[in-house]
C-alpha positions, 0 to 999 in steps of 0.5 A, spaced: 263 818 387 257 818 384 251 814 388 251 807 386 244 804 387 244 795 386 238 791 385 240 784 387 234 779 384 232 773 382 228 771 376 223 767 380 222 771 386 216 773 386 217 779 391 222 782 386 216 782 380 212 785 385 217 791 386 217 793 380 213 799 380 216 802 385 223 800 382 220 803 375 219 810 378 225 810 382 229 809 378 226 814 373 226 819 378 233 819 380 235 818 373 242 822 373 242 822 380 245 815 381 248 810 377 244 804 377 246 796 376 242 790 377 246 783 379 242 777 379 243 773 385 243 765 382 239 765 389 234 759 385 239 757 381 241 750 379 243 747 386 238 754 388 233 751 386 228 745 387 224 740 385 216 743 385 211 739 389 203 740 391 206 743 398 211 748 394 206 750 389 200 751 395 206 755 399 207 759 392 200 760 390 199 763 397 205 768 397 202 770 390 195 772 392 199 776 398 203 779 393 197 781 387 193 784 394 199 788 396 201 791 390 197 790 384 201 785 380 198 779 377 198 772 377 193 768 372 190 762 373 194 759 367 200 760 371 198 756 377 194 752 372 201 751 366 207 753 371 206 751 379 201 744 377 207 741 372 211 738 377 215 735 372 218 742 371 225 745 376 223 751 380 230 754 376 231 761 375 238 759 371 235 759 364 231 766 365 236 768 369 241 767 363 235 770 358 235 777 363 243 777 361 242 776 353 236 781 352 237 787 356 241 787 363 234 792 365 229 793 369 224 792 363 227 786 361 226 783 367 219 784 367 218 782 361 221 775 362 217 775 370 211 776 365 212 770 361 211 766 367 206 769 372 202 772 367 202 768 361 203 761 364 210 759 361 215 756 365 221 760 365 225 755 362 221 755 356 226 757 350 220 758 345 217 764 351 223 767 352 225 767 345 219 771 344 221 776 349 228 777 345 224 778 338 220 783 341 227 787 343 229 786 336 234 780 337 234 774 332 230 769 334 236 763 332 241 766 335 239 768 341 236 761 341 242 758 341 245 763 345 240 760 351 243 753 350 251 755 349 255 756 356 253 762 360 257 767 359 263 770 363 260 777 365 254 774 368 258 768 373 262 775 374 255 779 376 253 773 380 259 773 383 259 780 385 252 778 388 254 774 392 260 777 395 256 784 396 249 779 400 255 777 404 258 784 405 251 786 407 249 780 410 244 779 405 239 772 405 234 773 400 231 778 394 230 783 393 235 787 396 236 794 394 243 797 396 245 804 396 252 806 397 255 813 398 261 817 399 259 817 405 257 810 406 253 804 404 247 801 406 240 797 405 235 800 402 229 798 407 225 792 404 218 795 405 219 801 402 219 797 396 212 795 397 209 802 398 208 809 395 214 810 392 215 819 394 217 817 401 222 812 398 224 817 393 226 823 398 229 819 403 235 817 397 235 824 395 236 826 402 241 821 404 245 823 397 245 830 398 248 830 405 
């Protein structure tokens, strides 16, 4: 079997958004190596998600300005200021969740609609931002639109589902989390190295597929 690398995600999790360029050389380097997929976990979605309070947007704020120290990935003042201070808003990935899946089920596209959110101050329910992030993809604005408004599609409540059923095979809690699976076995790809120069993390999935 060809090598399978899975990214379980969340569109509102700020550690997968701080990953992304590490992922984006990764998979990059090892493209025809292994065949990658990304499955959305719904870890924030609908009952996943929560109420935003003063507390939770302190609490946020702060994991942020670790993550931007860490990694280099911004977080503006306007998303503090528009999207963590608007208590009337759900901390809720289902709709940018939703979005990922109708745009284009990429890395790219991911964070294109992280984007939206920490750098751009859009909630990631606002369908106006997400729809701009489709038009840029060349998708028709009221199509996509009423796309976003319809039911969720079949596949992604399957994706969710295969997420799910993969974090408890894995004993996985929480995203992201990088999953490699082998002839020779499957295994978790370890966390820190998401955060880290990516060489030593390339090699070391090189080595472990070519044993």
């Amino acid at each position: 079997m060809q090598p399978v690398l899975t990214l379980l995600f969340d569109p509102l999790c700020g550690w997968c958004y701080a990953a992304h360029p590490v992922l984006e050389k990764l998979t990059t380097a090892l493209a025809g190596q292994v065949q990658w997929q990304m499955l959305p976990t719904g870890l924030f979605a609908g009952e996943g998600g929560q109420a935003m309070t003063a507390q939770k947007r302190e609490y946020f704020w702060r994991n942020d300005q670790r993550i931007a120290e860490l990694t280099g990935q911004p977080f503006t003042q306007a998303y503090y200021d528009q999207v963590l201070s608007d208590f009337s808003r759900r901390f809720d990935s289902a709709l940018a969740t939703k979005a990922w899946f109708l745009i284009a089920q990429a890395l790219a596209a991911l964070q294109d609609i992280q984007r939206v959110r920490y750098v751009h101050g859009h909630g990631s329910d606002d369908r106006a931002a997400l729809t701009g992030v489709a038009k840029h993809y060349g998708l028709d604005a009221d199509a996509f639109d009423a796309a976003l408004q319809a039911r969720t599609p079949a596949a992604l409540d399957a994706a969710q589902a295969e997420a799910t059923r993969l974090m408890r095979s894995f004993g996985v809690s929480g995203v992201p989390a990088l999953l490699l699976q082998t002839s020779q076995g499957s295994g978790i790809v370890p966390g820190g190295a998401l955060y880290q120069a990516p060489e030593q993390l390339i090699e070391m999935i090189r080595n472990t597929i070519t044993a």
